[in-house]
N, CA, C and O of each residue as an XYZ file, in Angstrom:
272
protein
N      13.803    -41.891     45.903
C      14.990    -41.391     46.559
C      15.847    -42.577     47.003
O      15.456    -43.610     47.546
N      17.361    -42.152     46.592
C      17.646    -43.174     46.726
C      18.503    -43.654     48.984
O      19.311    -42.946     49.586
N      18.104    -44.477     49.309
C      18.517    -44.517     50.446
C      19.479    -44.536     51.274
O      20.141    -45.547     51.039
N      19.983    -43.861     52.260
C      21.166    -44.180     52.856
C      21.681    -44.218     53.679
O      21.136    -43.314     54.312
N      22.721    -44.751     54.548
C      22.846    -44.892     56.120
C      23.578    -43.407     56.658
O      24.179    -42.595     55.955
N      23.376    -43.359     57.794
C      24.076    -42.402     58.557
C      25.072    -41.917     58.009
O      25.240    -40.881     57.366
N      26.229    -43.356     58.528
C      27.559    -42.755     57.705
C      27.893    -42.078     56.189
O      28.771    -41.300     55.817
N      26.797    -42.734     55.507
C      26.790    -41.985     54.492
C      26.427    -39.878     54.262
O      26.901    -38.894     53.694
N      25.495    -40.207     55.005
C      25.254    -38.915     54.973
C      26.043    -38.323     54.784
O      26.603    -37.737     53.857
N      26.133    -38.565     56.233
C      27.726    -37.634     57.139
C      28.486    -37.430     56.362
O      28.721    -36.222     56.310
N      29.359    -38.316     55.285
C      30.688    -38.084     54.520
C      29.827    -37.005     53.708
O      29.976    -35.827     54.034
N      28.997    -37.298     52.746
C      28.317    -36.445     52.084
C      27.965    -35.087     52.443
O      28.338    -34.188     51.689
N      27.327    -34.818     53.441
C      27.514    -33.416     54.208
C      28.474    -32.436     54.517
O      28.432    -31.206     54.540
N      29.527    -33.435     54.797
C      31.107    -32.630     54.643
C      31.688    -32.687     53.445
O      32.725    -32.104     53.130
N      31.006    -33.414     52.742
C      32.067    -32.886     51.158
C      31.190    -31.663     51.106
O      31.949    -30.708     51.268
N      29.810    -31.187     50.939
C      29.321    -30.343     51.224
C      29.343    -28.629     51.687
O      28.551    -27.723     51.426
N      30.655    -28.651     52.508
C      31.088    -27.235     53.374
C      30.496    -28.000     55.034
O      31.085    -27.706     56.074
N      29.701    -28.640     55.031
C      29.204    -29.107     57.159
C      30.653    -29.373     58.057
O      31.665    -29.845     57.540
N      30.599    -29.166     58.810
C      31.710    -29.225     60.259
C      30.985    -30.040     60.808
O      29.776    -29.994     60.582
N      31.600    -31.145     61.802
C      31.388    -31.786     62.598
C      31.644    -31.234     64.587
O      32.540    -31.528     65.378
N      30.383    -30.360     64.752
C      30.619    -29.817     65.944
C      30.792    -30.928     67.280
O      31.893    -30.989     67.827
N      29.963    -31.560     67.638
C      29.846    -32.335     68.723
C      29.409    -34.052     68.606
O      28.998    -34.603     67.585
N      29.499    -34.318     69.163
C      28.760    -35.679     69.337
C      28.221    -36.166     70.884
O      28.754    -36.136     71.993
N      27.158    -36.536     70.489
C      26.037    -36.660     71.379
C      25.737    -38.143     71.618
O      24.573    -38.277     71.242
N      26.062    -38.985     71.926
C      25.709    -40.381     71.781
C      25.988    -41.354     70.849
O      27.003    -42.049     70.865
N      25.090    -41.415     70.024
C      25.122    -41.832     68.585
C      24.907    -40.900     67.245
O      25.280    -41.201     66.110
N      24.089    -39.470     67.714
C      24.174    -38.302     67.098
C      25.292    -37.525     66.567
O      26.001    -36.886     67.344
N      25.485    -37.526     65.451
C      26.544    -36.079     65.232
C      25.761    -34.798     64.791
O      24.636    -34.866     64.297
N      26.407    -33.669     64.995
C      26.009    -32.504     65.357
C      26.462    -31.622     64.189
O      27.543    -31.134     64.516
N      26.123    -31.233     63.046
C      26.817    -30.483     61.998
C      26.331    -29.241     62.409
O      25.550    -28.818     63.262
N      27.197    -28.697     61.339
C      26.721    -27.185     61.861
C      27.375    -26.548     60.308
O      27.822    -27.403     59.543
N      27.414    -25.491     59.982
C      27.957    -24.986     58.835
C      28.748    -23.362     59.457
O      28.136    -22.696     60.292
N      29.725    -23.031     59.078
C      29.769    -21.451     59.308
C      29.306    -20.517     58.864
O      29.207    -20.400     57.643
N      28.802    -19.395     59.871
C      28.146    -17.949     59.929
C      26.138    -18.890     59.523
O      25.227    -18.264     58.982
N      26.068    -19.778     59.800
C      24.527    -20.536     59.898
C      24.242    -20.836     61.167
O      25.122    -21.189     61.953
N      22.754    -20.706     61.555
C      22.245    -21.075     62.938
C      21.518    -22.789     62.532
O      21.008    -23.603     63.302
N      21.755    -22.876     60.898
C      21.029    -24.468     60.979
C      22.201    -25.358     61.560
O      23.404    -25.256     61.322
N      21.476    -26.351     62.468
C      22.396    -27.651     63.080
C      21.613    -28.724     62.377
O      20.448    -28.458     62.082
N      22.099    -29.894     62.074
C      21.993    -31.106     61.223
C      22.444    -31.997     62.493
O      23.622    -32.085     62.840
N      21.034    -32.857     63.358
C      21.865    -33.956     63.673
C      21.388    -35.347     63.325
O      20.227    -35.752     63.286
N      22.589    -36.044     63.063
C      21.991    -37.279     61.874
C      22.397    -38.764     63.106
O      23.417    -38.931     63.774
N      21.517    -39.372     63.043
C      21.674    -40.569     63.709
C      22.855    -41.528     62.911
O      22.931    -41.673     61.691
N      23.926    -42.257     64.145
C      24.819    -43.010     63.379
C      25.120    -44.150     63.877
O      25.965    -44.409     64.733
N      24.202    -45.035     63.163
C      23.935    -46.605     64.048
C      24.550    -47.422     62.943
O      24.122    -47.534     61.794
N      25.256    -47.786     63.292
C      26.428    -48.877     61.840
C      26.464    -48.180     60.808
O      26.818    -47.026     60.569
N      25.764    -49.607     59.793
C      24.956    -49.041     58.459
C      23.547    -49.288     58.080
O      23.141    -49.488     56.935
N      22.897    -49.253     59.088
C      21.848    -48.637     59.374
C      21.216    -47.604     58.529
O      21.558    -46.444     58.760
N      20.121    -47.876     57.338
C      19.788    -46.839     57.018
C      18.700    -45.982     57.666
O      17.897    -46.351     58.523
N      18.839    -44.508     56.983
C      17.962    -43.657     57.485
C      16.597    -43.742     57.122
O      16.352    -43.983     55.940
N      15.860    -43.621     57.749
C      14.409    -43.785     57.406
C      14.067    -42.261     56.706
O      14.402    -41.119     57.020
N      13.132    -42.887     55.463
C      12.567    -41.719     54.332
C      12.486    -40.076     54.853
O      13.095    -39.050     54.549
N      11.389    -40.423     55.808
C      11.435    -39.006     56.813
C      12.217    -38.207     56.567
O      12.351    -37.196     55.877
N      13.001    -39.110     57.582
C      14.368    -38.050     58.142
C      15.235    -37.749     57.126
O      15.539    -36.566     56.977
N      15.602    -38.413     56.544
C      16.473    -38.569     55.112
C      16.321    -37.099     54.254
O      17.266    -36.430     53.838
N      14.802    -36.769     54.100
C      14.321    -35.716     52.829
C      14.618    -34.419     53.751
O      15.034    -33.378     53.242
N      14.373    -34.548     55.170
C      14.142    -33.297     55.921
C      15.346    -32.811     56.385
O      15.433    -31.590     56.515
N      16.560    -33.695     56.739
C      17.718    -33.368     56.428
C      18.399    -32.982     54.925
O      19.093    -31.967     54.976
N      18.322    -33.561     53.736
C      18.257    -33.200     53.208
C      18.036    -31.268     52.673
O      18.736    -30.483     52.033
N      16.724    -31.181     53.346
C      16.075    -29.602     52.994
C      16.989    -28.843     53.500
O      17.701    -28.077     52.850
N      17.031    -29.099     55.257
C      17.822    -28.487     55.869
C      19.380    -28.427     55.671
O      20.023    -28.057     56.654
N      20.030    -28.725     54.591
C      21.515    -29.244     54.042
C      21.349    -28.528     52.924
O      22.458    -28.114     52.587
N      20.209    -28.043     51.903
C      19.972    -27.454     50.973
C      20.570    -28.415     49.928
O      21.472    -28.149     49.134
N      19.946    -29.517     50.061
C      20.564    -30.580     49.014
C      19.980    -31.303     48.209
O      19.330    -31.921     49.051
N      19.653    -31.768     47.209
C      18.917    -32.818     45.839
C      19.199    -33.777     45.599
O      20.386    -34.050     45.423
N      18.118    -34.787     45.481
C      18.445    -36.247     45.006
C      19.848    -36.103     44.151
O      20.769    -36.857     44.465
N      19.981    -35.446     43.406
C      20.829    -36.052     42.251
C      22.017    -35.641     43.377
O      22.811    -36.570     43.231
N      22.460    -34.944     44.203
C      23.424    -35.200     45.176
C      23.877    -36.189     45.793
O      24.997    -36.212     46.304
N      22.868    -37.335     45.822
C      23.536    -38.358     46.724
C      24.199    -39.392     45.564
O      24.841    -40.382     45.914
């Protein structure tokens, strides 16, 4: 898989259909409409995301390697 920072996500998530509800610190807060899933992705520079979190956001985004 290939790896990537926060900010990346993030742009990626909103090309996606995700809204950017809140921000929490360094957290942003996605959310999608008429969905109870929230996505919040850590956003420390470019900083990448660690594997973990990366795939499990991912799931929860309903999204595939070949997406990024």
């Amino acid at each position: 898989m290939k790896p990537v920072s926060g900010k990346k996500f993030a742009k990626l998530i909103e090309r996606h259909g995700w809204v950017l509800l809140r921000i929490q610190g360094s957290h942003y807060v996605y959310g999608k409409p008429n969905s109870d899933v929230r996505l919040s992705i850590p956003i420390h520079k470019d900083r990448i995301l660690k594997l973990g979190l990366q795939r499990h956001l991912m799931k929860m985004a309903n999204l595939r390697e070949k997406d990024l």
